[in-house]
N, C-alpha and C positions, 0 to 999 in steps of 0.2 A: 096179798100185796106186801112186797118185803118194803120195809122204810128207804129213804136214801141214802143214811148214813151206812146202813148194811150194805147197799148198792153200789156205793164207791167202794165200800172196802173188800167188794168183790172183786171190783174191776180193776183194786189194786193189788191184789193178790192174785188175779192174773194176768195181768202185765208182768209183777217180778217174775211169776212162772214161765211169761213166754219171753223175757228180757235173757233169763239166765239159760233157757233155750236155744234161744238164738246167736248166744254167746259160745254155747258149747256146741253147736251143729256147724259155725263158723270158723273155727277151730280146728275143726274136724276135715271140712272143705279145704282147706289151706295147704295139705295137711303141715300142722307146726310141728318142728321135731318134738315134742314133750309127746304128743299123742299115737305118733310111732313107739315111742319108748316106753310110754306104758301100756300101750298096748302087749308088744314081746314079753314085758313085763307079768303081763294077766294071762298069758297063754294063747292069747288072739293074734291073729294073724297080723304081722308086722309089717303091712305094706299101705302105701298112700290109695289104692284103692281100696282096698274096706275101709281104710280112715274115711275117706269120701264119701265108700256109698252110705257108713254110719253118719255120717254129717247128714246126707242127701233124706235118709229118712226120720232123720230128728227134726229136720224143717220143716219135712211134707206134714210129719205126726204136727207141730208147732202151729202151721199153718190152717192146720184144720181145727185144731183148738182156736186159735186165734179169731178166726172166722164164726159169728153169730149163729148163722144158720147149721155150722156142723160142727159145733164146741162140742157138743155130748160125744159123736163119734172120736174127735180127737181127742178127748180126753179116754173112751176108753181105749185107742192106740195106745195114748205116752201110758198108760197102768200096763200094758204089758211090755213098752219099753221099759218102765222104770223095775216090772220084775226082772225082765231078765239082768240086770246093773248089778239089782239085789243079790238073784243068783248066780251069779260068777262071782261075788266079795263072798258070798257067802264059801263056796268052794273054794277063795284064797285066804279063806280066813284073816279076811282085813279084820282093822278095828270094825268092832258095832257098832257106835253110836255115829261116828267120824264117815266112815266109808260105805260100811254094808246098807246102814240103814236112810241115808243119804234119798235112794229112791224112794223111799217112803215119805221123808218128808216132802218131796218133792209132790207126791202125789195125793199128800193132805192138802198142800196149796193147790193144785191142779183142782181136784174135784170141793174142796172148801170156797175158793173161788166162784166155780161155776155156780154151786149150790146158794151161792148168795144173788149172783148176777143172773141167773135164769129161772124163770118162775116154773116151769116145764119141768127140770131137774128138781124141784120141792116137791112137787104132785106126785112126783113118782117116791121119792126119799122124803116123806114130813118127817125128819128128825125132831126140829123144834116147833111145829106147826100147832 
């Protein structure tokens, strides 16, 4: 039994995760000129359809995290959305801390989260048990 105060700070740490999700899959839908432009920019295809369909499956991934009964799944989707982010900064050799490594923190909050807010995800991971 994890305590409450762990509890909320699950549920708060994944809220931000699927707040800044949702912000960036919405973004993407729109598409706003900036995500064209870095797109061209990163070597990706430079058109408002893939802005979109990347929007479309950062929500569906968001969406299943988001949801109780298939957070585990969705969380492991956004880990290999947030690898591949990793790898293409890693091949434009963005900054590390700023850009390349960005998906990782993202995805310490993604499964940090869960691991506080679902008992399921502990049994399997007792990191601190």
């Amino acid at each position: 039994m994890v305590s409450t105060p762990a509890l909320w700070t699950g549920r708060v740490m994944s809220g931000l995760a699927v707040l800044f999700l949702l912000f960036d899959g919405g973004i993407k839908l729109v598409p706003l000129e900036i995500v064209i432009t870095t797109s061209k920019e990163m070597g990706l295809p430079a058109t408002e359809a893939f802005a979109r369909f990347l929007g479309v499956v950062t929500l569906v991934c968001t969406a299943l995290y988001a949801w109780p009964r298939t957070a585990l799944l969705g969380a492991v989707v956004l880990t290999g959305l947030f690898g591949g982010a990793i790898a293409t900064h890693l091949k434009l050799h963005s900054p590390l801390f700023s850009h390349t490594l960005f998906g990782l923190y993202l995805g310490i909050l993604v499964w940090g989260g869960l691991w506080l807010r679902d008992p399921r995800v502990r049994q399997v991971m007792p990191f601190l048990a």
